[in-house]
C-alpha positions in Angstrom: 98.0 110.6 95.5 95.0 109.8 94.0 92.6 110.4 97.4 89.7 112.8 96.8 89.0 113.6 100.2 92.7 114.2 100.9 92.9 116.5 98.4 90.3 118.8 99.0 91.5 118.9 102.9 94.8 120.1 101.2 93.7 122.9 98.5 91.0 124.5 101.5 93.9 125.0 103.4 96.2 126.0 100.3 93.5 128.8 100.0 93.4 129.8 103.5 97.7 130.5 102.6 97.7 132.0 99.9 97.3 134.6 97.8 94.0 135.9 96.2 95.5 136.3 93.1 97.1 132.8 92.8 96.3 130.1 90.7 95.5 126.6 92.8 96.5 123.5 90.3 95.6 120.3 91.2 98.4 117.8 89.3 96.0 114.6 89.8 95.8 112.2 86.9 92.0 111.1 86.6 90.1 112.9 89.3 87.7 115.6 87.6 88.5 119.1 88.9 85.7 119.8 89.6 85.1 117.4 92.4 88.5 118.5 94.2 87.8 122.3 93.9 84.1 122.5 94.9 84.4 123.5 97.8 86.2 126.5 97.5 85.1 129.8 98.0 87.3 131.7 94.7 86.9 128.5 92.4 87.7 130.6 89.6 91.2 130.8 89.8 91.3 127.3 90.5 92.2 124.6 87.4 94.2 121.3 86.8 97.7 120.4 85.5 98.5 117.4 84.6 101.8 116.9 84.5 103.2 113.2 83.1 106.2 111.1 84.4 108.8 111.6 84.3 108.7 115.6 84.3 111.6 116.4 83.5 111.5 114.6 80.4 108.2 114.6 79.0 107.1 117.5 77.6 102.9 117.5 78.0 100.6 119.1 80.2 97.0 119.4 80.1 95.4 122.1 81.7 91.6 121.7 83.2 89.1 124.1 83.9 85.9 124.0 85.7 82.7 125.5 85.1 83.8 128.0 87.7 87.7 128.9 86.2 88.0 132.0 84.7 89.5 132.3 81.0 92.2 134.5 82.1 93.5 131.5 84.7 93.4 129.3 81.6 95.2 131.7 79.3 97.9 132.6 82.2 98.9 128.9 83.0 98.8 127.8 79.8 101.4 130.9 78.7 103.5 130.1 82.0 104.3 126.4 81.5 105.0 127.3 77.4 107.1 129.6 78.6 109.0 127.1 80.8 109.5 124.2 77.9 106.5 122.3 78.2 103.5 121.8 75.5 100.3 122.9 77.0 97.0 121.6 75.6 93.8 123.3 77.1 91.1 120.0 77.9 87.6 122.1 77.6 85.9 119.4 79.8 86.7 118.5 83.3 86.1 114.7 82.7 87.7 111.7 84.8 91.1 110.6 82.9 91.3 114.1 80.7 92.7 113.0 77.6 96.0 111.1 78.1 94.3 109.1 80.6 91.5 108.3 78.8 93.5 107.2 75.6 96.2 105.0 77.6 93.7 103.1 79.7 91.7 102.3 76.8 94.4 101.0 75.3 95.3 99.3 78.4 92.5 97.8 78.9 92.5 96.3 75.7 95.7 95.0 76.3 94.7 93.0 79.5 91.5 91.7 77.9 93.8 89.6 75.4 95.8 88.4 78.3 93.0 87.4 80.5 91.2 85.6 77.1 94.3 83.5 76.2 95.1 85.4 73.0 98.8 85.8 73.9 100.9 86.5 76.6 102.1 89.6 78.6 105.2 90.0 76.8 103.8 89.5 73.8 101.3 92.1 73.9 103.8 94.8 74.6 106.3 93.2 71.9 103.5 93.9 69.6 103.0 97.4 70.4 106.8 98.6 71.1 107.6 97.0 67.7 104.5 98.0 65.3 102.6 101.5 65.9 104.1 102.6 69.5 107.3 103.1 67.3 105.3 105.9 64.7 103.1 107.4 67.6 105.7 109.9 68.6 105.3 111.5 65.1 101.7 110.2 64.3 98.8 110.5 66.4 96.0 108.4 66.4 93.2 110.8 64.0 95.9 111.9 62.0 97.1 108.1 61.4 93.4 107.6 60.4 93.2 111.0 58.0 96.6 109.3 56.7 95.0 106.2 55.7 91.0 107.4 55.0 88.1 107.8 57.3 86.6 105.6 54.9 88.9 102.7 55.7 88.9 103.4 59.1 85.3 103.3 59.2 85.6 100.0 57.8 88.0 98.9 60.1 86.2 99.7 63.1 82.7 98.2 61.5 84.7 94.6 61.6 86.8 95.1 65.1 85.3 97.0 67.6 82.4 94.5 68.5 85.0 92.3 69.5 87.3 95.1 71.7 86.5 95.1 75.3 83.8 97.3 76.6 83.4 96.3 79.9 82.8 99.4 82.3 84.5 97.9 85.0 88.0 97.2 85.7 89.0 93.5 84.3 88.1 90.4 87.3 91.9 89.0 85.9 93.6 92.5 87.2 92.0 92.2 90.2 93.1 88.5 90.7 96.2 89.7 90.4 96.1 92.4 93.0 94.4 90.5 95.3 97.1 87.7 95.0 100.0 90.4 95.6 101.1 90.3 92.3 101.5 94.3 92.4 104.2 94.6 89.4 107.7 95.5 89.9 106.7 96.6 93.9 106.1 92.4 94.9 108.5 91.3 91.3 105.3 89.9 89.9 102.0 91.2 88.2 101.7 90.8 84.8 104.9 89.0 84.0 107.6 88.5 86.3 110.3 91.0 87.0 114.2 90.4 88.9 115.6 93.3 90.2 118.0 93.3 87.5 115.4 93.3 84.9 113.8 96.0 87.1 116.5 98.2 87.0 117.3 97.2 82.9 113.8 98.5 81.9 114.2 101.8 84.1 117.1 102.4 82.0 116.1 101.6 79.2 113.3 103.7 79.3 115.3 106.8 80.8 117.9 106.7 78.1 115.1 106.8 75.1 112.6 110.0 76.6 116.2 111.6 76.9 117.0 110.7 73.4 113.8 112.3 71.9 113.6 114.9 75.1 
């Protein structure tokens, strides 16, 4: 739930219950730490993790401190989730979106800015993605795909392109057409593109039975 007030109602109680010595990890995806925790009295042994869906399946979680959190909460809950499976990566700003966040809704973004200006279609943007770098992005990240190819090229690139990628700093007027129409996604069976329960339920699958194949 992504309800700042809510959740700073729920961790002053959480530190009424417990422990001194505990940890208090908020698992929210984009709100900054810092704005849930403030009002705590021992805000040093407070952080985020941000876990990603499904779980149980995919492995990263970033762990945000505060101004306030203490190295040693950093170093302990980092150490605790490697020790249970999962990649840890310490995010040394409490910004809103972290990292994983910040990267997929850029990209996002982007990707509803050529819908809304005609370029192509909904199915075509993802076609495009699925089928050309989302298939090397398990095994190549995004700086090392540009060290791979040259900064110098990459400079080049971006010289030509990015004055033409969306930069708006608000959220696209076509999303929030579609929201305000009730075109929620698979919840109405329409945002983007529309989606039968049986092609619902074919993408769920679909997308279960390949983190499980690389899990």
């Amino acid at each position: 739930m992504e309800d700042l007030p809510f959740k700073q109602r729920l961790f002053a109680e959480i530190e009424e219950a417990a422990p001194q010595g505990s940890i208090l990890a908020s698992n929210t995806s984009v709100i900054p730490i810092t704005a849930i925790m403030q009002g705590l009295r021992y805000r040093e042994r407070a952080l985020g993790t941000h876990w990603w869906n499904p779980p149980y399946l995919v492995p990263l979680v970033e762990v945000i401190g505060t101004d306030w959190t203490s190295a040693e909460a950093i170093v302990s809950t980092l150490e605790l989730l490697e020790t249970a499976g999962k990649t840890a990566v310490h995010v040394k700003r409490d910004v809103p979106g972290f990292v994983g966040n910040r990267l997929q809704h850029a990209l996002w973004r982007e990707a509803i800015s050529l819908v809304e200006n005609g370029i192509c279609d909904a199915e075509t943007v993802d076609t495009v993605i699925k089928a050309s770098f989302g298939r090397r992005l398990a095994v190549l990240g995004p700086l090392e795909n540009a060290d791979l190819v040259g900064t110098d090229l990459t400079l080049a690139i971006h010289r030509t392109v990015l004055p033409y990628i969306d930069r708006r700093p608000g959220p696209s007027p076509y999303l929030e057409e579609l929201v305000t129409a009730g075109k929620l996604g698979m919840k109405s069976g329409e945002g983007f593109r529309k989606w039968s329960p049986e092609q619902q339920a074919a993408l769920r699958t679909r997308v279960l039975r390949h983190l499980k194949g690389v899990s």
